[in-house]
C-alpha beads as a LAMMPS data file, in Angstrom:
LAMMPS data file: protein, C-alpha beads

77 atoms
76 bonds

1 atom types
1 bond types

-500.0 500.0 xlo xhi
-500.0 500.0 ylo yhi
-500.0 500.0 zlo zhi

Masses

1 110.0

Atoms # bond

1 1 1 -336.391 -190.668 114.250
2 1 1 -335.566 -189.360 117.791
3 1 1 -331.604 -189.690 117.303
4 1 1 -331.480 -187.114 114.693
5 1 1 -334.010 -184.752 115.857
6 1 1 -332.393 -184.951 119.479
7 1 1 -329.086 -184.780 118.000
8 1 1 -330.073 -181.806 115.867
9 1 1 -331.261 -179.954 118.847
10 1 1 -328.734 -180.457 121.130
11 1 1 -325.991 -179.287 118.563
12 1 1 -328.154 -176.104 118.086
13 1 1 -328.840 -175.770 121.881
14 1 1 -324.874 -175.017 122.094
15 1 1 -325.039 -172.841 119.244
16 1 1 -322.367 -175.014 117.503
17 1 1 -322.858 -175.064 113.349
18 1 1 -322.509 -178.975 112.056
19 1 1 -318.533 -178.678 110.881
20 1 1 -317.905 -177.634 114.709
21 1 1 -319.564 -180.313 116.407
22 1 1 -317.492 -182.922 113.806
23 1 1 -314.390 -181.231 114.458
24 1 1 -314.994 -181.123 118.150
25 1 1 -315.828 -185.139 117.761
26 1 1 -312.561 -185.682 115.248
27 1 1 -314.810 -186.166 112.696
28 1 1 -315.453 -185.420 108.762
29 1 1 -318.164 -182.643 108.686
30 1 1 -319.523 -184.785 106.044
31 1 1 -319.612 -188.063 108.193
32 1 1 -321.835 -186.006 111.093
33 1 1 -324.156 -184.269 108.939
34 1 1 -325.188 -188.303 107.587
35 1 1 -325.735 -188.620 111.533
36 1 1 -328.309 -185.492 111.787
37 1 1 -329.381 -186.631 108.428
38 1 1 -330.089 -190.031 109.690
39 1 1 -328.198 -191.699 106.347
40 1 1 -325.624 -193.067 108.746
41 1 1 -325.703 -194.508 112.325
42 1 1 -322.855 -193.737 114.673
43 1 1 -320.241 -196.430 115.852
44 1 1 -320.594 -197.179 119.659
45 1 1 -317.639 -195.154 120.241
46 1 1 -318.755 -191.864 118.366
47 1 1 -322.184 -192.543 120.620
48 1 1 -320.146 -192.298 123.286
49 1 1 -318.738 -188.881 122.083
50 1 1 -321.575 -187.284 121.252
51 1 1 -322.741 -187.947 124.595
52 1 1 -319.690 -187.006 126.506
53 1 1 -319.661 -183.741 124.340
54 1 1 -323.448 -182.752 124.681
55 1 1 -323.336 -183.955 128.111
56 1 1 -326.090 -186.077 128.153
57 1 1 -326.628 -189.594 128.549
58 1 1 -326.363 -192.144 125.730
59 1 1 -329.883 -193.568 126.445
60 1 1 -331.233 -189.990 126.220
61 1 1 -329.102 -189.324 122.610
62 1 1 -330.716 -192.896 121.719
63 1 1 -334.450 -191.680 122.975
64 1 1 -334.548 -194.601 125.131
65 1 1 -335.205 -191.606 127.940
66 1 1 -335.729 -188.331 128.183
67 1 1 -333.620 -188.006 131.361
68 1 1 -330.772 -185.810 129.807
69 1 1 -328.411 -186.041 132.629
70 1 1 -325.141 -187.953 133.014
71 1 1 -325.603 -190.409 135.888
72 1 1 -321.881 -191.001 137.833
73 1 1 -320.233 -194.601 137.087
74 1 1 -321.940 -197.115 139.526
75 1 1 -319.870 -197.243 142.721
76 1 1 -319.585 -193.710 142.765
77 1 1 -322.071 -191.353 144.744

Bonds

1 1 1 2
2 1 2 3
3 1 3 4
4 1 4 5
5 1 5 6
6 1 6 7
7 1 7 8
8 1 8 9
9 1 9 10
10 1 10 11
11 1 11 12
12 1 12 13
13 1 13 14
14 1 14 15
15 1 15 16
16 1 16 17
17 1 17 18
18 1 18 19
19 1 19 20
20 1 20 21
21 1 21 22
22 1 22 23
23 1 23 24
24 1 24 25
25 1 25 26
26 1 26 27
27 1 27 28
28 1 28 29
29 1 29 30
30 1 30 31
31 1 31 32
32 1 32 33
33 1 33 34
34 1 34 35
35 1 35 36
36 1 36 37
37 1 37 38
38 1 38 39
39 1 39 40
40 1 40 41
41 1 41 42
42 1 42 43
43 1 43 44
44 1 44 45
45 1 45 46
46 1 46 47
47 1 47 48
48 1 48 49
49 1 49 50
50 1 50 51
51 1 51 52
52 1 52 53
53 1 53 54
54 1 54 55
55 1 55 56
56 1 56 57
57 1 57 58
58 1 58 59
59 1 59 60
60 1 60 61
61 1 61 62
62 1 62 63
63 1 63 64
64 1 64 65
65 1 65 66
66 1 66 67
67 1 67 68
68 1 68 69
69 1 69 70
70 1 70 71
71 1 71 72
72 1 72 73
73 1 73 74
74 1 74 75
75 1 75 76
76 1 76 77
């Protein structure tokens, strides 16, 4: 599945082991490694989180693109 292989490689892209991403999110290691393992789907709001800390977009995390960057909120240029 493209979550957990994107997910997976963006972690190791920042060089960040599994128990640092989940304690970067406020997470159990245990609950994130279910996410990479794809045993467990996120909530919306740890979606949100992962893409706020990978910096990417949550359609990218959710391979509904493969345009990585954040766009700004609408209204905003």
């Amino acid at each position: 599945m493209i979550f957990q292989e994107r997910l997976r490689a963006l972690r190791k892209e920042r060089k960040e082991t599994q128990v640092q991403t989940a304690a970067a999110l406020g997470l159990v290691d245990r609950h994130y490694q279910r996410f990479e393992a794809g045993t467990n789907l996120p909530s919306f709001q740890n979606i949100v989180a992962l893409a706020d800390h990978f910096q990417v977009n949550a359609d990218y995390l959710l391979g509904r693109t493969d345009v990585r960057e954040m766009l700004p909120p609408s209204g905003e240029s």
